[in-house]
KOLDRENPA-133297 format. One line per 8 residues: their letters; for each residue z, y, x of C-alpha. Coordinates in nm, 3 decimals, padded with zeros to 5 digits. Each point is the difference from the previous one (the first is absolute). Layout:
% KOLDRENPA-133297
A	Z:Y:X; ...
% end
This chain:
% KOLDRENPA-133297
XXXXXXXX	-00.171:-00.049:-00.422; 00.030:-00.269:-00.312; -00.227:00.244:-00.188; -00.264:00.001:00.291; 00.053:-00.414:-00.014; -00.088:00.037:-00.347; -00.273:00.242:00.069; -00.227:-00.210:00.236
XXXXXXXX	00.038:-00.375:-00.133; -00.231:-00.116:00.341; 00.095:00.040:00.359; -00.154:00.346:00.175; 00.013:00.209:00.286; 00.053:00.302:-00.276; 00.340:-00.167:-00.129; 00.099:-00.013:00.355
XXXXXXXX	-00.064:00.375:00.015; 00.213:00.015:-00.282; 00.282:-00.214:00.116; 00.010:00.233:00.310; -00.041:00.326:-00.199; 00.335:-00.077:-00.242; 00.176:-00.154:00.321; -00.034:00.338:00.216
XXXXXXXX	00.040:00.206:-00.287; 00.321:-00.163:-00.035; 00.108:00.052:00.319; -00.149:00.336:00.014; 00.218:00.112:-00.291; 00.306:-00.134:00.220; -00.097:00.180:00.274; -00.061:00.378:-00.195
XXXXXXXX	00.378:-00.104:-00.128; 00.144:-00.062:00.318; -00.199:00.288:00.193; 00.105:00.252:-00.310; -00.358:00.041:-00.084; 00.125:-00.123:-00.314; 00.353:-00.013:-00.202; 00.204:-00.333:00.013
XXXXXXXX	00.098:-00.189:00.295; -00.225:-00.199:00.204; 00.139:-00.354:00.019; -00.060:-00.325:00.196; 00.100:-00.239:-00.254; -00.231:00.166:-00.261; -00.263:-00.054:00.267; 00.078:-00.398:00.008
XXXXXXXX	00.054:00.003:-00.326; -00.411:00.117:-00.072; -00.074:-00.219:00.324; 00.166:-00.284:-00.166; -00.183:00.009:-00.353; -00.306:00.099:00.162; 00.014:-00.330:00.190; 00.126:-00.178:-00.341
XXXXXXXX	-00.285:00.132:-00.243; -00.299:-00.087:00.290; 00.131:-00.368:00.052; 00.057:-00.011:-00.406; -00.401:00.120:00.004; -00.111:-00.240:00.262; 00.186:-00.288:-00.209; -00.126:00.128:-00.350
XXXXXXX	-00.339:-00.026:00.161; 00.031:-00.374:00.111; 00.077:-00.095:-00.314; -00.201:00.184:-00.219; -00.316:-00.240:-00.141; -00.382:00.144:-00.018; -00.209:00.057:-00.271
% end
């Protein structure tokens, strides 16, 4: 999700996409674990844990954005 910050520099409805594409793979990938799709164990906390820095880079992009000056 930084990367994708990085990526699009202006405010769009195809970083959004984005946002929600890493945020349900994420949760996706918990969910294969914890149905045994997948090896590992599903977990809640990792679940929080990408809901948690999700949340953290998007306000860190919304701040980054009010302060950054126009050419």
């Amino acid at each position: 999700m930084s990367f994708i910050s990085f990526l699009w520099q202006v405010n769009s409805k195809e970083k959004l996409v984005w946002y929600a594409v890493a945020i349900i793979s994420m949760f996706g990938f918990e969910l294969a674990q914890h149905l045994d799709f997948l090896s590992g164990e599903g977990d809640i906390i990792d679940c929080l844990v990408y809901l948690a820095s999700s949340i953290l880079i998007i306000l860190c992009d919304k701040l980054d954005k009010s302060r950054s000056f126009k050419c």
